[in-house]
C-alpha positions in Angstrom: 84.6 9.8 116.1 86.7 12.3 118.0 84.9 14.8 119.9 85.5 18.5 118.9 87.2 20.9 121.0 84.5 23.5 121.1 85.4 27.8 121.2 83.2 30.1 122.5 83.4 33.2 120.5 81.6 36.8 120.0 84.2 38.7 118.5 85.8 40.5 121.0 90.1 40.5 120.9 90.4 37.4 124.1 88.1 35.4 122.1 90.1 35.8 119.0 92.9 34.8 121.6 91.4 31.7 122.2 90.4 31.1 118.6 94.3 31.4 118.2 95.1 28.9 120.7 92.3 26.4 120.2 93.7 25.7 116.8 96.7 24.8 117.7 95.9 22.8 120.5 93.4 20.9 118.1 95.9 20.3 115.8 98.4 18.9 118.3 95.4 16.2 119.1 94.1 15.9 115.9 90.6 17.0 116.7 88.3 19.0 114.8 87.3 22.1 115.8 83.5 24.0 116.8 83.2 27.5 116.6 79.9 28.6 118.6 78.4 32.0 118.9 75.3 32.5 121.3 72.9 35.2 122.1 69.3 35.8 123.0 68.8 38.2 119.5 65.2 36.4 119.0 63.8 37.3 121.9 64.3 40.8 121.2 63.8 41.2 117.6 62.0 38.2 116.6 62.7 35.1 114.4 65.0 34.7 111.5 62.6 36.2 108.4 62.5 34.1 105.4 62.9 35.2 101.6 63.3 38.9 101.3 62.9 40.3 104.6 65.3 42.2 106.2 67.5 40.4 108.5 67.9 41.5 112.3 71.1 43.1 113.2 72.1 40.5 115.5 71.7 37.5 113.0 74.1 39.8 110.9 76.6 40.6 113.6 76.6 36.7 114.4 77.3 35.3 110.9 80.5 38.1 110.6 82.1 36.7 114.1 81.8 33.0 113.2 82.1 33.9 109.7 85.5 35.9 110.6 86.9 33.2 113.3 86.8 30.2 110.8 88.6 32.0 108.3 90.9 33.3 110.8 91.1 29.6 112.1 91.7 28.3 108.1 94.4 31.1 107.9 95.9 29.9 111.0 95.7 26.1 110.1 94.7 25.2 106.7 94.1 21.4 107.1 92.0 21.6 110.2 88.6 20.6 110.1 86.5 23.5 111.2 82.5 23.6 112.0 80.5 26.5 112.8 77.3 27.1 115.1 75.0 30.1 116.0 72.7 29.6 118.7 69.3 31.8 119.8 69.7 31.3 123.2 71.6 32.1 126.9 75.5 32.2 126.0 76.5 30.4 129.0 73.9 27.7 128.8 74.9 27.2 125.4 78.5 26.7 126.0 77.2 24.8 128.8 75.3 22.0 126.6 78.0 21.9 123.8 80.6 21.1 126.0 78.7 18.0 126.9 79.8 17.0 123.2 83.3 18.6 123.8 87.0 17.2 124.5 87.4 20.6 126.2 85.6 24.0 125.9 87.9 26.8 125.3 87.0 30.7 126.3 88.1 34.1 126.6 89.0 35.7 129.3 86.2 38.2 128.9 83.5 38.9 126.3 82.6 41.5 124.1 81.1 44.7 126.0 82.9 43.9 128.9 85.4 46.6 130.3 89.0 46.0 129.4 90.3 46.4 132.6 88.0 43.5 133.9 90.3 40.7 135.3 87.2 37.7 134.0 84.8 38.3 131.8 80.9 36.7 133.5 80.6 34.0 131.0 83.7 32.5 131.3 83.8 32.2 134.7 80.3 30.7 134.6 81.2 28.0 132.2 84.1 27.2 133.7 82.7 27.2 137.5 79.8 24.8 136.1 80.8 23.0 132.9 80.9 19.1 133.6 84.0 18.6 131.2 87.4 19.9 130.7 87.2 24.3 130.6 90.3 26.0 129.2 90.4 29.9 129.6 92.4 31.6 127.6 94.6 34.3 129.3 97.7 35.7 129.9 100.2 37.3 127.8 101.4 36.6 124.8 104.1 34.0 126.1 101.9 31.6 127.9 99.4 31.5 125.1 101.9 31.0 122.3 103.1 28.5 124.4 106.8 29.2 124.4 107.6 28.2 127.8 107.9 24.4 127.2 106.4 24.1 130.4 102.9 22.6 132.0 102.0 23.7 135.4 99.7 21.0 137.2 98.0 21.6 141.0 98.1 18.7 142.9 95.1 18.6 144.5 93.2 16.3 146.8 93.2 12.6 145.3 88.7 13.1 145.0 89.2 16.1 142.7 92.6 15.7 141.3 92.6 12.1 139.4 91.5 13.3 136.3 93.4 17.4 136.2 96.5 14.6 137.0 95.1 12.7 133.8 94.5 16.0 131.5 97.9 17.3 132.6 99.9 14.3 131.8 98.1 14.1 128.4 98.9 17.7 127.6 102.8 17.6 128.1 103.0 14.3 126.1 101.5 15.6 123.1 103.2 19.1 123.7 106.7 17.3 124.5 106.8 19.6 127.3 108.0 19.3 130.9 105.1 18.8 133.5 105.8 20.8 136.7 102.8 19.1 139.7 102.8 21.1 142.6 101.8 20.3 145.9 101.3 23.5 148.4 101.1 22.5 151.8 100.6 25.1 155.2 101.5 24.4 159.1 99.2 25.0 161.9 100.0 28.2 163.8 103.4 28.1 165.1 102.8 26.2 169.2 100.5 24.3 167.6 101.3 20.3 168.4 102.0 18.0 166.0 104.2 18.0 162.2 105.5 16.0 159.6 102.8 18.5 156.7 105.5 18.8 154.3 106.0 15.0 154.6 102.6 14.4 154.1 102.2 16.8 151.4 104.8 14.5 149.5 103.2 11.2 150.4 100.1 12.4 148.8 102.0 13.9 145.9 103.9 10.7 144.9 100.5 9.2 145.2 98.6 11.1 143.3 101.3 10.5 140.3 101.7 6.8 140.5 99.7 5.8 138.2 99.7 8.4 135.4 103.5 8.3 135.8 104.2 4.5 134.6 101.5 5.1 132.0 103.4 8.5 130.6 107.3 7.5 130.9 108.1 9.9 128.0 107.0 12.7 130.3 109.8 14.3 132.1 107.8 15.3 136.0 109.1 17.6 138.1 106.9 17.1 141.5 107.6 19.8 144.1 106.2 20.4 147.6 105.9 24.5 148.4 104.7 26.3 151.7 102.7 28.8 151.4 98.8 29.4 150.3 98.1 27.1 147.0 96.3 30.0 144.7 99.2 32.0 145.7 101.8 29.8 144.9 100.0 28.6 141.4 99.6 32.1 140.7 103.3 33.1 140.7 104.1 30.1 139.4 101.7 30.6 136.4 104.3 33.6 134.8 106.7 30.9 133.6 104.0 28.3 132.1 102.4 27.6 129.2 98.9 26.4 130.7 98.1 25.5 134.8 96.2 22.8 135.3 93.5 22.2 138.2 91.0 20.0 139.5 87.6 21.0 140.5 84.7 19.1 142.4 80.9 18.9 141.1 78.2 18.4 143.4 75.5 16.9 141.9 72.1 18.9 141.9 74.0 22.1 142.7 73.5 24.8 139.7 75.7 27.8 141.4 79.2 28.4 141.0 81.5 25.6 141.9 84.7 26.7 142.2 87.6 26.4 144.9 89.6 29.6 146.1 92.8 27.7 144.0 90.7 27.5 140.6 89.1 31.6 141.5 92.4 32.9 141.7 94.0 31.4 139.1 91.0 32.4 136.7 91.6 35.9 137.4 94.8 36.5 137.9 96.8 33.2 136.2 99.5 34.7 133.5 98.7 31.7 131.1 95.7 29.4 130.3 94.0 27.6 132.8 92.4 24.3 132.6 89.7 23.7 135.1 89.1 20.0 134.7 86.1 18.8 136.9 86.2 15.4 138.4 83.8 12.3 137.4 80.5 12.0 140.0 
C-alpha cells in the first residue's frame, strides 16, 4: 500500500495553502492523503470528557480545522482518498513521527499565531531541518504553488547528500511533464590565489551526479547548468521562475538539533515557490 503524503495543518491561510497543493500533488502520484492537526490542549485542560460533558475548546477548535481541510480537500478533488488525525501532543514531534509513515510531509510556511510578516513559521522549519523523509514547504506566491511555471528547479549538491534530492527531482518532473532545471553553483578562490579549472569541476560533478537518474528518466527533458556565484543565492533568484526547488540535506545520526545547510536556510525563508528538503539515507 502506498504511503500517504501527510499535511500538517492548524488552520491558519499557508496551511490552507499547502492543503491546496498537497492535493494536487497526491493526485498526480495517486496517493492518498493524511490531514494531521497537533497540539498540547490535554495538558492544559485535561482529557477528552466522555458522555455529556462539555468538551474543551481546543478539541472543538481541532475537529473544525481538520473538519474544514478535508472538505476543502473533497471540494478540491473529489475522488481523492482523504484521512484525518488529531493528536494530543508537541506539533513538531508529531509531524515528526507521521512522516516516518509519509511519501513526503507537506507544511506551511508559518502556523497559526504567528506574525504575518514572519518569513518561516517555527514548526516548519523544525520539521523540515529534522524530519528523516522528504519535507515540502509550501511557499511562494501564487504562481509557484499553482504550479504554472512548467518548471522544476533541482540543487546539485554534493554526491553524499544529493543522490536521493537528484532521485525526488527527477520523479517530480516526470509525473508533472515538466522541465527539470539542476544547478550546479560553483565559487573561485580569491583572485592570486593558485590553481583553476572550478567551473570544470563543478560540471564533472554535475554530469555525475545525473548519470544515473538520467538513462532511468529519458522522458525528462534536463537542463544542467553550472553558475558562479553563492549557491543559496543563486537558488534563491532562481526560485521566482519555478514551480518547486529541490535540495538535499545531510542527517547525522544521534544529532536532535537543526540540520540544515545555509543552501536549504535560505531557500526556506526566502524561496518564491515550494521547497523540497529531501534528506539523504544514513
Amino acid at each position: 500500500m502506498a504511503l500517504p503524503l501527510v499535511v500538517g495543518v492548524d488552520g491558519s491561510e499557508p496551511s490552507l495553502t499547502a492543503v491546496d497543493w498537497a492535493v494536487d500533488e497526491a493526485a498526480r502520484n495517486g496517493l492518498p492523503l493524511r490531514l494531521v492537526y497537533a497540539s498540547w490542549w490535554e495538558r492544559y485542560e485535561g482529557p477528552v470528557p466522555t458522555g455529556g460533558a462539555e468538551r474543551p475548546a481546543e478539541q472543538t477548535l481541532a475537529e473544525h480545522i481538520v473538519g474544514s481541510a478535508a472538505e476543502r480537500a473533497h471540494k478540491r478533488n473529489p475522488e481523492l482518498e482523504v484521512s484525518t488525525g488529531i493528536l494530543p501532543e508537541d506539533t513538531v514531534s508529531a509531524l515528526l513521527r507521521e512522516g516516518n509513515n509519509a511519501s513526503v510531509l507537506v507544511t506551511g510556511s508559518r502556523g497559526r499565531g504567528e506574525p504575518s510578516g514572519l518569513l518561516l513559521g517555527s514548526t516548519s522549519l523544525a520539521v523540515a531541518a529534522r524530519a528523516h523523509g522528504p519535507v515540502v514547504v509550501v511557499r511562494g506566491d501564487g504562481a509557484g504553488p499553482a504550479g504554472t511555471h512548467g518548471r522544476i528547479l533541482l540543487g546539485a549538491g554534493e554526491s553524499d547528500t544529493g543522490a536521493e534530492a537528484v532521485r525526488f527531482a527527477f520523479r517530480e518532473a516526470e509525473t508533472r511533464g515538466c522541465v527539470l532545471d539542476v544547478v550546479r553553483a560553483w565559487r573561485s578562490p580569491a583572485q592570486g590565489t593558485p590553481g583553476g579549472g572550478y567551473e570544470e569541476r563543478a560540471a564533472a560533478l554535475l554530469e555525475e551526479l545525473l548519470r544515473e537518474a538520467v538513462s532511468e528518466h529519458p522522458a525528462v527533458q534536463v537542463r544542467g547548468a553550472t553558475v558562479e556565484g553563492p549557491a543559496h543565492r543563486v537558488l534563491v533568484d532562481r526560485s521566482a521562475a519555478a514551480d518547486l526547488v529541490v535540495v538535499g540535506a545531510r542527517r547525522r545520526v544521534g544529532h536532535l538539533g537543526l540540520q540544515l545547510g545555509r543552501t536549504d536556510h535560505a531557500l526556506l525563508h526566502r524561496a518564491r515557490c515550494p521547497v523540497a528538503i529531501v534528506p539523504a539515507r544514513v
